[in-house]
Backbone atoms as SQL, in Angstrom:
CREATE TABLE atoms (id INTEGER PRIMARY KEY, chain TEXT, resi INTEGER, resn TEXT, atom TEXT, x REAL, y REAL, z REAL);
INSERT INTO atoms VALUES
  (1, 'A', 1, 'UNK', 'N', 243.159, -25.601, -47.128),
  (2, 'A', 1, 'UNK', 'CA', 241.983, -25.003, -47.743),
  (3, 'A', 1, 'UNK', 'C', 242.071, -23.476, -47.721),
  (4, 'A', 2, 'UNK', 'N', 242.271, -23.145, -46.887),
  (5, 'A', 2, 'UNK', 'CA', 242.692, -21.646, -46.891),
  (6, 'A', 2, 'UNK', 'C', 243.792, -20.867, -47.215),
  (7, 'A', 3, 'UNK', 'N', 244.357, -22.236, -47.602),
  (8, 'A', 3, 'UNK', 'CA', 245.938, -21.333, -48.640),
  (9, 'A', 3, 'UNK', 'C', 245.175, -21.318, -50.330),
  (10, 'A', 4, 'UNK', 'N', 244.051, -21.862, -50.466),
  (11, 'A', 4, 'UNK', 'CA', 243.740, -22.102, -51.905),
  (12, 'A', 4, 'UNK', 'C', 243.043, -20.671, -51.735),
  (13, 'A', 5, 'UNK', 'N', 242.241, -20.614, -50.903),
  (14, 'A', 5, 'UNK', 'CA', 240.968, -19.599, -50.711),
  (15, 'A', 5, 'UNK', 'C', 242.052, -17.825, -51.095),
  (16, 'A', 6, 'UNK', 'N', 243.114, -18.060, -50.099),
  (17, 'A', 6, 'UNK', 'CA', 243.827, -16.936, -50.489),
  (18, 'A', 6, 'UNK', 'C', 244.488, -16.424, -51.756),
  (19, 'A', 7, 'UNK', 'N', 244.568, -17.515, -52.430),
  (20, 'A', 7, 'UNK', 'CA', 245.368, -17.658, -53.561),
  (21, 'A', 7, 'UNK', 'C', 244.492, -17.137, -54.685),
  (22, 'A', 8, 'UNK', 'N', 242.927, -18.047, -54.931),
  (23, 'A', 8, 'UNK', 'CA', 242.035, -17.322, -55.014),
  (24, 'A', 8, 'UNK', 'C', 241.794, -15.972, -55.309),
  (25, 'A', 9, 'UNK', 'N', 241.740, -15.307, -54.202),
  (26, 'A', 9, 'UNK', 'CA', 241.199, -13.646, -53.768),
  (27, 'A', 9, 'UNK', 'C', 242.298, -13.081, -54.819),
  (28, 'A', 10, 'UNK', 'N', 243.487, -13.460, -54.172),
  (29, 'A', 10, 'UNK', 'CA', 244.937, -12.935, -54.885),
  (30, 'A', 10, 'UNK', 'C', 244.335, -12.323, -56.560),
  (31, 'A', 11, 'UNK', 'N', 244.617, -13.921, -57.063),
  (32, 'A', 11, 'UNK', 'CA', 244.128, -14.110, -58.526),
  (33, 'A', 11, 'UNK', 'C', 243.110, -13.192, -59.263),
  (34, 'A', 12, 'UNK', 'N', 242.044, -13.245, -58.271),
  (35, 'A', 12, 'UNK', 'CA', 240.829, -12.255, -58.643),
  (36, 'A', 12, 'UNK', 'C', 241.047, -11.152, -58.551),
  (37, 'A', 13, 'UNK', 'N', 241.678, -10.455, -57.657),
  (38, 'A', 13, 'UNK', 'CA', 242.088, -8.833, -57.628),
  (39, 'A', 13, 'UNK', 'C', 242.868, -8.438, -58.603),
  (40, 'A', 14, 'UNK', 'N', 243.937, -9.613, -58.530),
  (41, 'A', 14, 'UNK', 'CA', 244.999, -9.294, -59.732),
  (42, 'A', 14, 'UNK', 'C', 244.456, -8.989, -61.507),
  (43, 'A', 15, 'UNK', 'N', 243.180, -9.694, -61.236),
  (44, 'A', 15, 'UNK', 'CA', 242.411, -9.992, -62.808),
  (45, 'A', 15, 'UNK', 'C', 241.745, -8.241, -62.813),
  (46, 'A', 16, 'UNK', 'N', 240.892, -7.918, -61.834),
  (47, 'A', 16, 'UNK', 'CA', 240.437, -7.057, -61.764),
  (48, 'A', 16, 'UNK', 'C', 240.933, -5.405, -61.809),
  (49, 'A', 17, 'UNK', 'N', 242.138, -5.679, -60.940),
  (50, 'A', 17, 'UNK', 'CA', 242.766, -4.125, -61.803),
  (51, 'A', 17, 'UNK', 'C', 243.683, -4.436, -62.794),
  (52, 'A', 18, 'UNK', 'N', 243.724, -5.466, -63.523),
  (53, 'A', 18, 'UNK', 'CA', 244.108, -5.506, -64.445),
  (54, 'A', 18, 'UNK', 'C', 243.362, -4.737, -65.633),
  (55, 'A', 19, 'UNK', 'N', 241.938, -5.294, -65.628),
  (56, 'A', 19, 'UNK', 'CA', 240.901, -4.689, -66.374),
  (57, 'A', 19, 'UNK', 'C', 240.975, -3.232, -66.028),
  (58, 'A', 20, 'UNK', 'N', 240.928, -2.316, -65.216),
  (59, 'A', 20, 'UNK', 'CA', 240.877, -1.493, -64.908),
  (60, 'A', 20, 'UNK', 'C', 242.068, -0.765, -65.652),
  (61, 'A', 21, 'UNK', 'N', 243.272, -1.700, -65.696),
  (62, 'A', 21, 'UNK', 'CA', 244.416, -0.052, -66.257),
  (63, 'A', 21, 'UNK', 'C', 244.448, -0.010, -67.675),
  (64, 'A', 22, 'UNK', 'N', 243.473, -0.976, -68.274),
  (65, 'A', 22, 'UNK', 'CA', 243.234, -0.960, -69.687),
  (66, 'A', 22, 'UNK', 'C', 242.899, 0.447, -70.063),
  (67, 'A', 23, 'UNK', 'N', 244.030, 0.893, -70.986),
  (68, 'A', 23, 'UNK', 'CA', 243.205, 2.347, -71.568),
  (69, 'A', 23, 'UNK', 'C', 243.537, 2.122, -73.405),
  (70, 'A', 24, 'UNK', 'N', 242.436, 3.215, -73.725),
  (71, 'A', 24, 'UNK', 'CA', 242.530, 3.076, -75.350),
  (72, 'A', 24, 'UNK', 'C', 243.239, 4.260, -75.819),
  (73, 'A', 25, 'UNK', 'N', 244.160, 4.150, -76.902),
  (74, 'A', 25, 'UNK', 'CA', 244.542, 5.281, -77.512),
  (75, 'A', 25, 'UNK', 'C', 243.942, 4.954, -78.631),
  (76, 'A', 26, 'UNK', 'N', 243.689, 6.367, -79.280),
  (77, 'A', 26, 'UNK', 'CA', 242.804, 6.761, -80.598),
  (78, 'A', 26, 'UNK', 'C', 243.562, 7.962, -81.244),
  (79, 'A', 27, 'UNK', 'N', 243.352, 7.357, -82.166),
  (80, 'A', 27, 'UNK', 'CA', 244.431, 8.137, -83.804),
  (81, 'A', 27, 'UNK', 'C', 243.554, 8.666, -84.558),
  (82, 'A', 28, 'UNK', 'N', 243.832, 9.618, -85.145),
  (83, 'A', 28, 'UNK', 'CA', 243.058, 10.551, -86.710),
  (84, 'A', 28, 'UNK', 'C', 243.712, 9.971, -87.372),
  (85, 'A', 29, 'UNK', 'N', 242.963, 9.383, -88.300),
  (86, 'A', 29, 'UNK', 'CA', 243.330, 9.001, -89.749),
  (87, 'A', 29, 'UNK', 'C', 243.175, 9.880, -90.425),
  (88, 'A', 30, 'UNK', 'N', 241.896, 10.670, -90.411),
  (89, 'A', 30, 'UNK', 'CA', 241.766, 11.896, -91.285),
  (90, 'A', 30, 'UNK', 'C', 241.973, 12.926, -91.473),
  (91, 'A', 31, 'UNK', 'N', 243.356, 13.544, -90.697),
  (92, 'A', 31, 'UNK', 'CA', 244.067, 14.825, -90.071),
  (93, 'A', 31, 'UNK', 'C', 243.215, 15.285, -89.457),
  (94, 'A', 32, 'UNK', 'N', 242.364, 15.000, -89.038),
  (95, 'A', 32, 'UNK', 'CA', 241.774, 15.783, -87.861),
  (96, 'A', 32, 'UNK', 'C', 242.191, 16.365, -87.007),
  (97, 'A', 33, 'UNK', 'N', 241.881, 17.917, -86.649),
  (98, 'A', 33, 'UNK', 'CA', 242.294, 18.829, -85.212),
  (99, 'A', 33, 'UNK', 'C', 241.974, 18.290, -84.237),
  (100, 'A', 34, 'UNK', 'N', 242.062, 19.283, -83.240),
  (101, 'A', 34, 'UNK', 'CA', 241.795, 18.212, -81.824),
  (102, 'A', 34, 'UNK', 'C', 240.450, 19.225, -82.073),
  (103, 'A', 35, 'UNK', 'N', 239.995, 20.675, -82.485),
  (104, 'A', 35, 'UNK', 'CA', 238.775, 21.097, -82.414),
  (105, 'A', 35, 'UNK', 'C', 237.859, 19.803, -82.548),
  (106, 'A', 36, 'UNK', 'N', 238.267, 19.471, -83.668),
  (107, 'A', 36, 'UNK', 'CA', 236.944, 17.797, -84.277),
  (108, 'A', 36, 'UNK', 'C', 237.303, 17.118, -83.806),
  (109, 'A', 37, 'UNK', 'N', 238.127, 16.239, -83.027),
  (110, 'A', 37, 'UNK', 'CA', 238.238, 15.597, -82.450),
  (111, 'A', 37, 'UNK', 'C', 237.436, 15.650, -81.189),
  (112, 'A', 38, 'UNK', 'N', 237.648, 17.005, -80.928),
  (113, 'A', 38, 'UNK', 'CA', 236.514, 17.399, -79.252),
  (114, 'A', 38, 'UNK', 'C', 235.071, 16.979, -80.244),
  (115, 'A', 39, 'UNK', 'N', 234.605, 17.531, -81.026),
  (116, 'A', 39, 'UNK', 'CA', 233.036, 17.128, -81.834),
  (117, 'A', 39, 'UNK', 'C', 232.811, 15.876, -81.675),
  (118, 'A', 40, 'UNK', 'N', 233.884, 15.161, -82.293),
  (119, 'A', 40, 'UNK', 'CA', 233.275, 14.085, -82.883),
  (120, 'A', 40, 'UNK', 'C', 233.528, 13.300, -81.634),
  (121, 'A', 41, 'UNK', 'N', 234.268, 13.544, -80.411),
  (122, 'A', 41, 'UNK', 'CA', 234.247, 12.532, -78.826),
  (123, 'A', 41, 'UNK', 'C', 232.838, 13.284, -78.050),
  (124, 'A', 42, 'UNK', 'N', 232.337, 14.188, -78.319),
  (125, 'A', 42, 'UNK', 'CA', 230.570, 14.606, -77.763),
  (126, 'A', 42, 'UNK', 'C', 229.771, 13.598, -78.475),
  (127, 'A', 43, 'UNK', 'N', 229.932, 13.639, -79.562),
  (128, 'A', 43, 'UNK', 'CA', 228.974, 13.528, -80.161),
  (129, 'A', 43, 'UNK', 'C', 229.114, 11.696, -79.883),
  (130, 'A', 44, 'UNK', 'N', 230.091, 11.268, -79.827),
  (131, 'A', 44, 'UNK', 'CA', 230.410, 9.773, -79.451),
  (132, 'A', 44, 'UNK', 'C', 229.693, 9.216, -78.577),
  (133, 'A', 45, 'UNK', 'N', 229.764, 10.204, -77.518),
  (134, 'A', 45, 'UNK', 'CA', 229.716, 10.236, -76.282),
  (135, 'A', 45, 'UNK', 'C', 227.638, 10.162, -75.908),
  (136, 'A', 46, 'UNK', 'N', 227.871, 11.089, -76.637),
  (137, 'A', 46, 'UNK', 'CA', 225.786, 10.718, -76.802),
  (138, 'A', 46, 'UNK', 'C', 225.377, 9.822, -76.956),
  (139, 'A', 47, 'UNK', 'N', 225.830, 8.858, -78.196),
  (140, 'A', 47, 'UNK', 'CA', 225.362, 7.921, -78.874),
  (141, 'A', 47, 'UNK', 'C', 225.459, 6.692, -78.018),
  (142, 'A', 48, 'UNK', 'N', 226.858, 6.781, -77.323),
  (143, 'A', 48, 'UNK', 'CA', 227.059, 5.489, -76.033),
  (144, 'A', 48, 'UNK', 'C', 226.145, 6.031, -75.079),
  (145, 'A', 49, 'UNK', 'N', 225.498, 7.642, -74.475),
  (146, 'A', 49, 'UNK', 'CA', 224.501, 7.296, -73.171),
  (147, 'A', 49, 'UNK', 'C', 223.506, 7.242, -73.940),
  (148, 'A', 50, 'UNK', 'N', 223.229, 7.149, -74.944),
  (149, 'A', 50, 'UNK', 'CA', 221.704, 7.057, -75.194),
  (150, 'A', 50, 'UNK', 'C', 221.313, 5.601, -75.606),
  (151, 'A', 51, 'UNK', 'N', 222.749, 4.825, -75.551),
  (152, 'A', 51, 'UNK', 'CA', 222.408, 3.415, -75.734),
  (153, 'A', 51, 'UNK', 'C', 222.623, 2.460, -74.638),
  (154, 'A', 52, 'UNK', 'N', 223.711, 3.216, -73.345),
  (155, 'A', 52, 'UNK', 'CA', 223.845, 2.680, -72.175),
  (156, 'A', 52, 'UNK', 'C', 223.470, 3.099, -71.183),
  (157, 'A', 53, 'UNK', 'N', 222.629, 4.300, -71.259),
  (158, 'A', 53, 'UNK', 'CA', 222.100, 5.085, -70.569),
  (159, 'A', 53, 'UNK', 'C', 223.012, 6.438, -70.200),
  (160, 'A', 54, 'UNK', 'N', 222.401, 6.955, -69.072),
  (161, 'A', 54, 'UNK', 'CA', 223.560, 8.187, -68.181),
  (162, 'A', 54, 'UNK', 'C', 223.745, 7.834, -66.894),
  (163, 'A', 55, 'UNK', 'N', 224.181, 6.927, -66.473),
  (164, 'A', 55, 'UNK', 'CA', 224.318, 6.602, -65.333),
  (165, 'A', 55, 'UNK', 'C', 225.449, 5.507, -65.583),
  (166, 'A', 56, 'UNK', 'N', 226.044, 5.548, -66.486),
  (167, 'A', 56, 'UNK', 'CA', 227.547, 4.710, -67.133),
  (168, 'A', 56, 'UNK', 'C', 228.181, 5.580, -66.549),
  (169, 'A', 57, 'UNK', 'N', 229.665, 5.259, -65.737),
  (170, 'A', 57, 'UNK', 'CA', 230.372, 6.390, -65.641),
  (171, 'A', 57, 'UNK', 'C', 231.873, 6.043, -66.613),
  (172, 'A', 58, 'UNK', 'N', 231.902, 5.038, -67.414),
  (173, 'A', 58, 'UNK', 'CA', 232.937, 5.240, -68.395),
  (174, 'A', 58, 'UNK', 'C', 232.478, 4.669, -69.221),
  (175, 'A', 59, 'UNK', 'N', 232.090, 5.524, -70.269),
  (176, 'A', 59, 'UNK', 'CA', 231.702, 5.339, -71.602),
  (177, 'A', 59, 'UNK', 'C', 232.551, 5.635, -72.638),
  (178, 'A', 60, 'UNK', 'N', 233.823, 5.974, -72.443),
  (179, 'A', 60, 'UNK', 'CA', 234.885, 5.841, -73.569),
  (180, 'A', 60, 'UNK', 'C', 235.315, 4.408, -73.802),
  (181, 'A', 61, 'UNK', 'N', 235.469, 3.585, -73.184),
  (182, 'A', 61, 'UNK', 'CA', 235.676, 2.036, -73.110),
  (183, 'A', 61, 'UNK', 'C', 234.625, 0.880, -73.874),
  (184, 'A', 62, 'UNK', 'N', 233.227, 1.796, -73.964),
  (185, 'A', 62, 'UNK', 'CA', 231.963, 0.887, -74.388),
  (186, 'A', 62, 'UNK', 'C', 232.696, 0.799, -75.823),
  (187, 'A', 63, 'UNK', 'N', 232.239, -0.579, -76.492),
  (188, 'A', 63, 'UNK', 'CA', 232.106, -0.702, -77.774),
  (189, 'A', 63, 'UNK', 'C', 231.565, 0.278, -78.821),
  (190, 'A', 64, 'UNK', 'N', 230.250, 0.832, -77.894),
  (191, 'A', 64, 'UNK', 'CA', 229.618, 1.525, -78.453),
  (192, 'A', 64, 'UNK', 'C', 230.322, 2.605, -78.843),
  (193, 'A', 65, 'UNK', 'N', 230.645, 3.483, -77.825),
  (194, 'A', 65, 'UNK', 'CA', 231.508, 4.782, -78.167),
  (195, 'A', 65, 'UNK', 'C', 233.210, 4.668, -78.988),
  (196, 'A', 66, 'UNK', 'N', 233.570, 3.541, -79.199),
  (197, 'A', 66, 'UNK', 'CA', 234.694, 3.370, -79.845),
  (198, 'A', 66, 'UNK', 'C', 234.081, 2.998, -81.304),
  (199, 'A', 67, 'UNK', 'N', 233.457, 2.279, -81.568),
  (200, 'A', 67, 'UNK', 'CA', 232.986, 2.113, -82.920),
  (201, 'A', 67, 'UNK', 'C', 231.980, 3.760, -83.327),
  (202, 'A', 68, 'UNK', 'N', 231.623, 4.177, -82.820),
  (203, 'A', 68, 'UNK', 'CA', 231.323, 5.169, -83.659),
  (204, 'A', 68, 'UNK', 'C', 232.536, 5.956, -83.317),
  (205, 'A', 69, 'UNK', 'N', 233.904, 6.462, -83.185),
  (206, 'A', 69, 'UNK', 'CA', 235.306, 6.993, -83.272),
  (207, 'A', 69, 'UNK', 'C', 235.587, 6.709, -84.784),
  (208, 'A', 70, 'UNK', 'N', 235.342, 4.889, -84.857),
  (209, 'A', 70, 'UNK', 'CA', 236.087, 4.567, -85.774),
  (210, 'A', 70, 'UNK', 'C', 234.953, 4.766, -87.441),
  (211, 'A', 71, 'UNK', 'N', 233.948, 5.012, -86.978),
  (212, 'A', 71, 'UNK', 'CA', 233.241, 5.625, -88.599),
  (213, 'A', 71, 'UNK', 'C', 233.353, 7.347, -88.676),
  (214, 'A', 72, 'UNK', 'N', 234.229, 7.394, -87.553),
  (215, 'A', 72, 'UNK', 'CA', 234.557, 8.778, -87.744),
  (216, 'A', 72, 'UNK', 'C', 235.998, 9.217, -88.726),
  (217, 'A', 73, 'UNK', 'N', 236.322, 7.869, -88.615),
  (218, 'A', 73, 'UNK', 'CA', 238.008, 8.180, -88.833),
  (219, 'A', 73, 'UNK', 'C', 239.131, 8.138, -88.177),
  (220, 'A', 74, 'UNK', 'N', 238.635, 7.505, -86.892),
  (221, 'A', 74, 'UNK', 'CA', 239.617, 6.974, -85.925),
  (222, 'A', 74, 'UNK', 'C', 239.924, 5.678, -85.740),
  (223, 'A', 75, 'UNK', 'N', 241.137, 5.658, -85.523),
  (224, 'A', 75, 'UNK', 'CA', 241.557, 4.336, -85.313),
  (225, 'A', 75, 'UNK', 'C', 241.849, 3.697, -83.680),
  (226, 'A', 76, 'UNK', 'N', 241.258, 3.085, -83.179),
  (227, 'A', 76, 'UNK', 'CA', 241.628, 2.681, -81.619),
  (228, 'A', 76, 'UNK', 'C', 242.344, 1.655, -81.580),
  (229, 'A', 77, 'UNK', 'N', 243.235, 2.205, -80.690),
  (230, 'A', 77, 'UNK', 'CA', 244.158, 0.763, -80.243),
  (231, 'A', 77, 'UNK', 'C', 244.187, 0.260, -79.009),
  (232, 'A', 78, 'UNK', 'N', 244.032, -0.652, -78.397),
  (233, 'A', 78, 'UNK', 'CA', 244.240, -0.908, -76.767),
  (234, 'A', 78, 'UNK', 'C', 245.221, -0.785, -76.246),
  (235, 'A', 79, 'UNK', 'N', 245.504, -0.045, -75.219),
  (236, 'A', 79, 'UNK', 'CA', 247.042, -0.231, -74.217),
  (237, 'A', 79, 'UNK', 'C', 246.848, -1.059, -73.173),
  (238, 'A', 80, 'UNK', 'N', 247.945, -1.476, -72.149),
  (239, 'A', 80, 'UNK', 'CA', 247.846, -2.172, -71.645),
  (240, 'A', 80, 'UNK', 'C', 249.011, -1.750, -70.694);
């Protein structure tokens, strides 16, 4: 029973920073500088705390803040 229990924990940690080293890369489609690029990741960035609040501490990952990237003209891709 306690070789399952360990095996378990294992599994679950393993799942968990898994999630964690997920990062997104994001592309200009629209030649965008990185000046607008800084704009348009503020302005992203509002729209995800004002819908997840301010007390999110990663809001580049929300749906929220990636879909408004992408009516910007960005394209996101997941890494892994």
């Amino acid at each position: 029973m306690r070789t399952i229990a360990s095996t378990l924990m294992v599994l679950s940690a393993g799942v968990v920073l898994a999630g964690c080293a997920m990062q997104t890369e994001i592309i200009p489609t629209r030649g965008q500088s990185e000046a607008q690029f800084n704009k348009d990741k503020e302005a992203c960035l509002q729209v995800a705390r004002s819908y997840y609040g301010a007390s999110n501490n990663d809001l580049t990952t929300s749906d929220t803040y990636l879909a408004c990237l992408s009516s910007k003209g960005y394209e996101t891709k997941s890494k892994f």
